[in-house]
C-alpha positions as CSV (number, residue, x, y, z in Angstrom):
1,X,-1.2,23.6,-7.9
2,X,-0.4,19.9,-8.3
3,X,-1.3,16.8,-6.8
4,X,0.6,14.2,-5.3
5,X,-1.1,11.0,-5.2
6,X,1.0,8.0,-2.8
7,X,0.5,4.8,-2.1
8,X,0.8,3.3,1.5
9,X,2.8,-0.4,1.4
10,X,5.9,-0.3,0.6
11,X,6.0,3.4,-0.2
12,X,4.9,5.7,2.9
13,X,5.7,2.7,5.3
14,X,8.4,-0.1,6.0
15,X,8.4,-3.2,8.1
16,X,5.0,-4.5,8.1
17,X,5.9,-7.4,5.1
18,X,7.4,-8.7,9.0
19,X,3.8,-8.7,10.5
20,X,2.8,-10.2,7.2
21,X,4.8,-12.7,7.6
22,X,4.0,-13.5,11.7
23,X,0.2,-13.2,11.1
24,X,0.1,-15.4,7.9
25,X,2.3,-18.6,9.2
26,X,0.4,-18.1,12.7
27,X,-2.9,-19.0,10.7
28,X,-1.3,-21.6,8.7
29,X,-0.6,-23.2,11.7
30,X,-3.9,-22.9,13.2
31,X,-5.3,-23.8,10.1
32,X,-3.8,-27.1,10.6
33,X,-0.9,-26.6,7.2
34,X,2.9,-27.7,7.5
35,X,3.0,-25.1,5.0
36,X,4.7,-22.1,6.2
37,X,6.0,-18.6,4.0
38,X,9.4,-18.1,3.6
39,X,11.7,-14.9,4.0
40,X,11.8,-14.9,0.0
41,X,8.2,-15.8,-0.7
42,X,7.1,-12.9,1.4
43,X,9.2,-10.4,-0.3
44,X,8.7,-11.9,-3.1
45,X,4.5,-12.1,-2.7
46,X,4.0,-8.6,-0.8
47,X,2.1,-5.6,-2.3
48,X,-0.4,-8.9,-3.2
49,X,-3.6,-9.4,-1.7
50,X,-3.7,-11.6,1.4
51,X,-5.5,-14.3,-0.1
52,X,-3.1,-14.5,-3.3
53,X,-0.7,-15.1,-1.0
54,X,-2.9,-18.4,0.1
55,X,-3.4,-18.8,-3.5
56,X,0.5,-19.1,-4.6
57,X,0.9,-21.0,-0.8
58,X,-1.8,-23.9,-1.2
59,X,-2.7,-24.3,-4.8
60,X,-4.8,-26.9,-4.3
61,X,-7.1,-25.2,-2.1
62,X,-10.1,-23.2,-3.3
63,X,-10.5,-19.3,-3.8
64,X,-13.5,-19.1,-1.1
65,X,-10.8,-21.3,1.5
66,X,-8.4,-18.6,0.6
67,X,-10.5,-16.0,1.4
68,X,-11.7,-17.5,4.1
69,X,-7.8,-17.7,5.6
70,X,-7.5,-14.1,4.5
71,X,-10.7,-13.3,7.0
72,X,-8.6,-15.0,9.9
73,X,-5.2,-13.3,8.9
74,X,-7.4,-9.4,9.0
75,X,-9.3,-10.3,12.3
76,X,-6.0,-11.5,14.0
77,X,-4.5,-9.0,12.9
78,X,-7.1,-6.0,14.0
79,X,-7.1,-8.1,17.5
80,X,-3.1,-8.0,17.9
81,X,-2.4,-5.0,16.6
82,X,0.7,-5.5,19.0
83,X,2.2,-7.4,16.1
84,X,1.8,-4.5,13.4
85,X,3.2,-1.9,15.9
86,X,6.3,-3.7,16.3
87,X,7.3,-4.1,13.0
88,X,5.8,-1.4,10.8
89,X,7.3,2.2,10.5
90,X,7.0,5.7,8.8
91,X,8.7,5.1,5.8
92,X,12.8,7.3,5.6
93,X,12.2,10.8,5.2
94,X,8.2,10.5,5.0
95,X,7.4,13.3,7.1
96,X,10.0,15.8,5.6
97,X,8.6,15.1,2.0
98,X,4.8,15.3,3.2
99,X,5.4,18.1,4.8
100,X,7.5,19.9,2.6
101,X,4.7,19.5,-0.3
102,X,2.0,20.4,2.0
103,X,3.7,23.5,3.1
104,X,4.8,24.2,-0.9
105,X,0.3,24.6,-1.2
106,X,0.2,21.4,-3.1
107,X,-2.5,18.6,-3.1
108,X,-1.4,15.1,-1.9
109,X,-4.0,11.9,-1.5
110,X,-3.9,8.6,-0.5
111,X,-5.5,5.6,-2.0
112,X,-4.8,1.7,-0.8
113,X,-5.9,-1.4,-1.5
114,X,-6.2,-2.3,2.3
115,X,-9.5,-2.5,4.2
116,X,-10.6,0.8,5.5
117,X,-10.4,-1.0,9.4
118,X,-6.6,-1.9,8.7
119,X,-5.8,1.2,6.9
120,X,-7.1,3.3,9.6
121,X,-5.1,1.5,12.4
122,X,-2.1,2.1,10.1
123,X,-2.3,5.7,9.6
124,X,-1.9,6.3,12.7
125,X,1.0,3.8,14.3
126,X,3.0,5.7,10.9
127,X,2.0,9.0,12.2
128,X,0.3,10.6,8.7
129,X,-3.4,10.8,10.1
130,X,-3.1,14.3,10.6
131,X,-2.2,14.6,6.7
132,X,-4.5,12.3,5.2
133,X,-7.3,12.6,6.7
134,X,-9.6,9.3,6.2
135,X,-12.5,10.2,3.6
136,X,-10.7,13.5,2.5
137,X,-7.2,12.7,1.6
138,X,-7.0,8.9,2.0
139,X,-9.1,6.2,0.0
140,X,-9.7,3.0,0.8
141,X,-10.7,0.5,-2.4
142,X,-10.7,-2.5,0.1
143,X,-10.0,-4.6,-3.1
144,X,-8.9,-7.2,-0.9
145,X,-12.7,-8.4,-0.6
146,X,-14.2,-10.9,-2.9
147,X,-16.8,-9.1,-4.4
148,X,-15.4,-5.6,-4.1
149,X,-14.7,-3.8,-7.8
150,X,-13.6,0.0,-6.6
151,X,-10.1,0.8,-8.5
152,X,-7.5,3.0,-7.4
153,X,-8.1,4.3,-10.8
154,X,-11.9,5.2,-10.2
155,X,-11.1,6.8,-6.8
156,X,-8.3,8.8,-8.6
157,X,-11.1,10.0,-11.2
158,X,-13.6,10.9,-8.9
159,X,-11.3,12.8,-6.7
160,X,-10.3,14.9,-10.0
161,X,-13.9,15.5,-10.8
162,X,-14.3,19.8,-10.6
163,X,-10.8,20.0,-9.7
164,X,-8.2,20.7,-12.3
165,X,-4.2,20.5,-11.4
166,X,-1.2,21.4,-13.1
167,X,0.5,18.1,-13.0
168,X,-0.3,15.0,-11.0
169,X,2.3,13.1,-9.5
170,X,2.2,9.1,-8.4
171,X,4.5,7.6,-6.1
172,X,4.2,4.2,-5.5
173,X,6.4,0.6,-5.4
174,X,4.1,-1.5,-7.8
175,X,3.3,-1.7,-11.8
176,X,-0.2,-0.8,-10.5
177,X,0.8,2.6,-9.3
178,X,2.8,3.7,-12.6
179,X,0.0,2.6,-14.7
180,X,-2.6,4.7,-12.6
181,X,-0.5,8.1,-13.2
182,X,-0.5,6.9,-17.5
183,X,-4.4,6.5,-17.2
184,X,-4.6,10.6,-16.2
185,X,-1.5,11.6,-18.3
186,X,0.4,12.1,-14.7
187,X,4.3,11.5,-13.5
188,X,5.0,7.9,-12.3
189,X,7.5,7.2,-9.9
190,X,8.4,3.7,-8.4
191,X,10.1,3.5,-5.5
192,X,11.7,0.8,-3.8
193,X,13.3,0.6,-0.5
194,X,17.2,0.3,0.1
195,X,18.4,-3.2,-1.2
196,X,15.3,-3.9,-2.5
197,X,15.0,-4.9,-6.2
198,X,12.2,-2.6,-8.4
199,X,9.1,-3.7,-9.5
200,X,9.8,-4.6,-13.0
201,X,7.8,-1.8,-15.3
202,X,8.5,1.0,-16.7
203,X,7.7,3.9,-14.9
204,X,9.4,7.8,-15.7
205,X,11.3,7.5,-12.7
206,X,12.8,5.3,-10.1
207,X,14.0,6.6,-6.5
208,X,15.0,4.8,-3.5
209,X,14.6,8.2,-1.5
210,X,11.3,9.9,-0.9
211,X,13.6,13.0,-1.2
212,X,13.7,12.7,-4.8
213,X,10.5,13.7,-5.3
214,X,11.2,17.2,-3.9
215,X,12.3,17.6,-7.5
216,X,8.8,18.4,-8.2
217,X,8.4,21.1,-5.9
């Protein structure tokens, strides 16, 4: 058996850099900044944590006001979750790779940055709750918190503990993602969505088509 191990942003989803983008200039605005976040500085900034965006926005402001904007950006968000269902989407051929794997007996798993609250609205407006279950097959490290220190690599190694795989697989869209699959001798591969450029590392192999991973089956 092997185990697939995905990421969520930019990976298993598309679209919601677009609420990103809404929900962050909305609190700028109400935060009384002319500052807003351009088209490029989102794509450029996303797969971030909210408050580096604030970070790389207002550099003269402090981390704890950066977190602090973060706080508004994840409550706004959680009460107009309206905004996320508009823009955000099951990733191109999601479900047929997902399922194909599952139905193939492998393992597959889930582990984000995002908070568990988020994460667990998301799941479900993509349609993959039924696959990763929250707890069981999907990990939450909620790194964006200040004082938070769970790793997608600790979550990785404690899922692995009394378990023992053939080969591990990583699918992701940041450096982050290929260097978790080196730290338990796994397969990286970094995707990257039509027309969008790659995350500059080096990972085994790079696919703009969640069908290319079927290779593995």
């Amino acid at each position: 058996m092997k185990l697939f191990v995905w990421d969520f942003h930019g990976t298993l989803e598309k679209g919601n850099e677009k609420a990103v983008l809404e929900i962050t200039n909305k609190i700028l605005r109400d935060s009384g900044y002319d500052r807003q976040m351009s088209v490029d500085e989102n794509s450029t900034l996303y797969g971030k944590k909210w408050y580096e965006y604030f970070q790389y926005l207002l550099p003269k402001e402090s981390l704890d006001r950066c977190l602090d904007l973060q706080r508004k950006c994840v409550e706004y968000e959680n009460k107009h979750q309206d905004i996320v269902r508009n823009f955000i989407k099951q990733n191109d051929y999601a479900n047929v790779v997902l399922s194909k794997i599952k139905d193939a007996g492998h393992d597959q798993i889930l582990i984000t940055n995002t908070a568990k609250v988020a994460f667990m609205m998301f799941v479900q407006i993509v349609g993959i709750s039924e696959i990763f279950p929250i707890g069981k097959k999907s990990f939450t490290t909620n790194l964006h918190q200040k004082h938070s220190t769970l790793t997608k690599r600790q979550v990785l190694e404690n899922y692995l503990k009394g378990k023992n795989f053939n080969k591990i697989i990583v699918v992701g869209d940041r450096g982050s993602d290929v260097e978790l699959a080196g730290f338990v001798g796994g397969t990286s591969y970094l995707y990257a969505h039509p027309g969008k450029d790659f995350f500059e590392c080096l990972a085994d192999y790079k696919i703009r088509d969640l069908r290319k991973i079927l290779a593995e089956l």
